[in-house]
C-alpha positions as a LaTeX table, in Angstrom:
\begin{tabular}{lrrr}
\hline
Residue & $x$ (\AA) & $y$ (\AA) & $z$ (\AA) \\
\hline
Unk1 & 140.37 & 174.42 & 138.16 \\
Unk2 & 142.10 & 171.83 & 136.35 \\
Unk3 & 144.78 & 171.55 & 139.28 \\
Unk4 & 142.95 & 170.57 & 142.07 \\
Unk5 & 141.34 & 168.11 & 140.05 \\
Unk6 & 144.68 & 166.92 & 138.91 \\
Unk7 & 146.15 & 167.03 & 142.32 \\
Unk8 & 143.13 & 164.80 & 143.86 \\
Unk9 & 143.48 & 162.20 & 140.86 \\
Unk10 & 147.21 & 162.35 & 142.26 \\
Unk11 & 146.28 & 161.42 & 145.37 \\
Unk12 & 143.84 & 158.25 & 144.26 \\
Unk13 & 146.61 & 157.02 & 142.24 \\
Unk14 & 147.57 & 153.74 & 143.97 \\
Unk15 & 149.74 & 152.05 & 141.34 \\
Unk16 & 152.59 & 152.85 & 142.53 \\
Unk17 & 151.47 & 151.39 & 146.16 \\
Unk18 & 150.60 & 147.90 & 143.86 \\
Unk19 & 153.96 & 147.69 & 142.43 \\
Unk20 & 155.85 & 148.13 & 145.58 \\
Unk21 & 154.15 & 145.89 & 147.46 \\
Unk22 & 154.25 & 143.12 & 144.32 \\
Unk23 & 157.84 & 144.07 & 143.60 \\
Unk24 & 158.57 & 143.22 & 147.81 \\
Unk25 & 156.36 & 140.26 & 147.48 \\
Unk26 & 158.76 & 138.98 & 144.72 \\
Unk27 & 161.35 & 140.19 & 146.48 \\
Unk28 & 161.37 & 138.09 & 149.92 \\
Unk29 & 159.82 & 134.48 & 147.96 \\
Unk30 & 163.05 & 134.67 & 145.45 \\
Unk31 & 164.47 & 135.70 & 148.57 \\
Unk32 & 163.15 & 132.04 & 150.37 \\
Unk33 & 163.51 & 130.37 & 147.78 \\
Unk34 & 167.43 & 130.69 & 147.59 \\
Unk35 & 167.76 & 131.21 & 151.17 \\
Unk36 & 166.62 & 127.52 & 151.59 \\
Unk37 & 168.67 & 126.22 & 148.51 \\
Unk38 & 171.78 & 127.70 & 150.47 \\
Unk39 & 170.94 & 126.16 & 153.85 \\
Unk40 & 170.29 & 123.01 & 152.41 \\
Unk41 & 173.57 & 123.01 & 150.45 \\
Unk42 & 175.34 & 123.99 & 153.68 \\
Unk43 & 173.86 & 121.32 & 155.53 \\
Unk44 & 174.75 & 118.70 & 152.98 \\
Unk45 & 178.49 & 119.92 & 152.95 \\
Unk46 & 178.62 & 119.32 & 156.77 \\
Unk47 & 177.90 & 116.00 & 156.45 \\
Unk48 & 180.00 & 113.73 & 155.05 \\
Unk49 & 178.71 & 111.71 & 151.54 \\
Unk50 & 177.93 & 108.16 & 152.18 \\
Unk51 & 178.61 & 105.66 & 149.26 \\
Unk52 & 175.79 & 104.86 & 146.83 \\
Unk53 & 174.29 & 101.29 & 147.77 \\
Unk54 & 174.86 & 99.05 & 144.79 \\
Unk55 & 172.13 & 96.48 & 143.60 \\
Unk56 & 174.51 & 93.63 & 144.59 \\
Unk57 & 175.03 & 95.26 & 148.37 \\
Unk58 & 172.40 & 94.62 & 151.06 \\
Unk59 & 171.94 & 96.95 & 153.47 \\
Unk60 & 172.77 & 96.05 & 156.99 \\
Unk61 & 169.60 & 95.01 & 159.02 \\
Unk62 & 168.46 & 97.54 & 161.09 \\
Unk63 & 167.91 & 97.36 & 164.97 \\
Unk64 & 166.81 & 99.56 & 167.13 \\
Unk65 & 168.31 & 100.91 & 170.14 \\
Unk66 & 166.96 & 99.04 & 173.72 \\
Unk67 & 165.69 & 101.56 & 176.25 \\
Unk68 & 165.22 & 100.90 & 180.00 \\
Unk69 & 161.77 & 102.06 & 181.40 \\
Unk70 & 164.16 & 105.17 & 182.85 \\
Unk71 & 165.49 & 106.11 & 179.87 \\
Unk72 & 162.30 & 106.15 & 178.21 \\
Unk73 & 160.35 & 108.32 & 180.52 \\
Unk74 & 163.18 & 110.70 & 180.37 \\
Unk75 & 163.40 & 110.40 & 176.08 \\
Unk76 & 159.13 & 111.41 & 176.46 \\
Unk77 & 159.77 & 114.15 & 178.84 \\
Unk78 & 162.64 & 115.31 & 176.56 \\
Unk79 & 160.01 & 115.17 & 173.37 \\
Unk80 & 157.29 & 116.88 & 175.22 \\
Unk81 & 159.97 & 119.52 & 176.29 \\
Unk82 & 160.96 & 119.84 & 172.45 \\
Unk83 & 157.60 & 119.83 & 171.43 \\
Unk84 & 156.16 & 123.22 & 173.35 \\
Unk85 & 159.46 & 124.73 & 172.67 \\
Unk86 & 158.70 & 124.39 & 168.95 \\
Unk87 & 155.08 & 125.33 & 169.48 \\
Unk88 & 156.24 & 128.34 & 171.33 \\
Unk89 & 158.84 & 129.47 & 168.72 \\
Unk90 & 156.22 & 129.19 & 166.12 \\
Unk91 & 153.50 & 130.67 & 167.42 \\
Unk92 & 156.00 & 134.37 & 168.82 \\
Unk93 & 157.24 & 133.53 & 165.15 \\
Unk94 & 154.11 & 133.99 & 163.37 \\
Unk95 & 152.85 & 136.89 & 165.53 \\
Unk96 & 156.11 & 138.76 & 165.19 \\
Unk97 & 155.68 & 138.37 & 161.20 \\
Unk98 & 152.32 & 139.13 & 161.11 \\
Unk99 & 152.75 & 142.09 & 162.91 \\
Unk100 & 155.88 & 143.19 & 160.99 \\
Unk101 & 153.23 & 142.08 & 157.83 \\
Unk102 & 150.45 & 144.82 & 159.31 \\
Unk103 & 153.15 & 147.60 & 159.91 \\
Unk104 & 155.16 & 146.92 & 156.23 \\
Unk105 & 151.64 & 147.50 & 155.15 \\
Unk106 & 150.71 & 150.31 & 157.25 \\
Unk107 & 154.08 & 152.08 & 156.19 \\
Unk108 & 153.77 & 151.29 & 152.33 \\
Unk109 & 150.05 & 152.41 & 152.58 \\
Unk110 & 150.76 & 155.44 & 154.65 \\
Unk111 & 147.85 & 154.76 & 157.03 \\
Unk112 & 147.83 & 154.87 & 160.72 \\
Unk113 & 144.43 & 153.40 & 162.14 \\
Unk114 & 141.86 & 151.30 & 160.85 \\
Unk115 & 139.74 & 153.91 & 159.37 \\
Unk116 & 142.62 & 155.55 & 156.71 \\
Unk117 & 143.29 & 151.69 & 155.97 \\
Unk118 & 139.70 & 151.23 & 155.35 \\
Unk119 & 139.45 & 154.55 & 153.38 \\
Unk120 & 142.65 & 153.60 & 151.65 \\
Unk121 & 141.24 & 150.21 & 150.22 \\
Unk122 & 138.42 & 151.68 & 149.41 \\
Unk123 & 140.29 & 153.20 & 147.03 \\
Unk124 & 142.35 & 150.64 & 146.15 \\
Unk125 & 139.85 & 148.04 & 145.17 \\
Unk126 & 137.92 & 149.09 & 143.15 \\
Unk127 & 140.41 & 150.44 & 140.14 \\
Unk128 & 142.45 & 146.34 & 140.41 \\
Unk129 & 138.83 & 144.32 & 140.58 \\
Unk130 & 137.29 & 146.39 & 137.60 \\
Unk131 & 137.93 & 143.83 & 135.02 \\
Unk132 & 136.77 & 141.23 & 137.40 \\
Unk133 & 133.43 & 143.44 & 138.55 \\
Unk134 & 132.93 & 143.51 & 134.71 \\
Unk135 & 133.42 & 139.83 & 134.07 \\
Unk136 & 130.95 & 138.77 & 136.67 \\
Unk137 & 128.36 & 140.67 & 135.70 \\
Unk138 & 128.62 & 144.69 & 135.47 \\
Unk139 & 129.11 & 147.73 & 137.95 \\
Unk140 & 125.90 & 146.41 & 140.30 \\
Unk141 & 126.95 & 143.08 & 139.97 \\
Unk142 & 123.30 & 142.39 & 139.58 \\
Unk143 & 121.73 & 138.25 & 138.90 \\
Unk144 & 120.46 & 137.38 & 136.14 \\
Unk145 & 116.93 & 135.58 & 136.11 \\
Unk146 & 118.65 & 131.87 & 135.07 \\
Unk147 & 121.45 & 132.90 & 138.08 \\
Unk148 & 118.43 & 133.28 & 140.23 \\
Unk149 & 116.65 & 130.42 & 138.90 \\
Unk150 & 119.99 & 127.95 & 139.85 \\
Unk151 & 120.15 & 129.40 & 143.30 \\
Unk152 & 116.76 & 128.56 & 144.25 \\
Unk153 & 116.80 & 124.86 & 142.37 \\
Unk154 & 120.10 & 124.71 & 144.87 \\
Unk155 & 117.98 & 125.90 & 147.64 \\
Unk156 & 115.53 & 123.83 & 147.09 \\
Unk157 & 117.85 & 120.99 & 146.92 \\
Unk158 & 119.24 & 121.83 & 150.19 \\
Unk159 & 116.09 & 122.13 & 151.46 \\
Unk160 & 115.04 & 118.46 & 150.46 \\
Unk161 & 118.33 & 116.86 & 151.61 \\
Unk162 & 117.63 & 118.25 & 155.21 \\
\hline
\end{tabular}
């Protein structure tokens, strides 16, 4: 008897789900994080350093460039052009992440529909938000009369300001 029971508290375990998806987490912000210290360094070194501007320099007065009418229209079209291309890149960017996100997630879950990931939280939830459930007031998470007693004065309030 005391196997099956151990086997199915096995099977609820989810810690080890937690710590691979916090240690991955981690993982790809460090990750960011020195990916963008290296670009930026590269980037610098491309470019050559300009010399400091001393207190006794002034810096040259700038001007812009003159357009012609033509060369305008064509410098909007160009920045419209750039402009959906960017929108476009971002928005397949974000959908391809989020859907690499939802499989990762899937995968490190081991869930393949809605319903196991639904199952599978339910689960999950409630054994990392204990402490909090207990904080805020108990298993029911039931009001207290003077939590009641705000909520309607802030009803009321609401009431009167409409």
């Amino acid at each position: 008897m005391s196997s099956p029971q151990k086997n199915n508290n096995s099977n609820n375990d989810t810690s080890h789900y937690a710590r691979s998806l916090m240690i991955g987490a981690a993982g790809a912000f460090t990750t960011g994080v020195f990916g963008a210290i290296w670009y930026t360094k590269r980037k610098q070194a491309k470019y050559p350093h300009h010399e400091p501007i001393h207190q006794h320099q002034q810096p040259a007065a700038y001007t812009p460039p003159k357009l012609t009418p033509a060369e305008l229209e064509v410098a909007k079209k160009d920045a419209r052009f750039f402009a959906l291309k960017s929108l476009t890149y971002g928005t397949l960017l974000a959908w391809a992440g989020a859907g690499v996100l939802a499989v990762g997630v899937g995968y490190w879950l081991d869930v393949r529909n809605f319903r196991e990931f639904s199952d599978k939280l339910h689960t999950i939830v409630p054994k990392q938000t204990a402490r909090l459930r207990r904080a805020l007031g108990g298993k029911d998470l039931t009001m207290t009369p003077d939590e009641v007693d705000e909520l309607e004065e802030l009803a009321q309030e609401v009431a009167q300001d409409e």
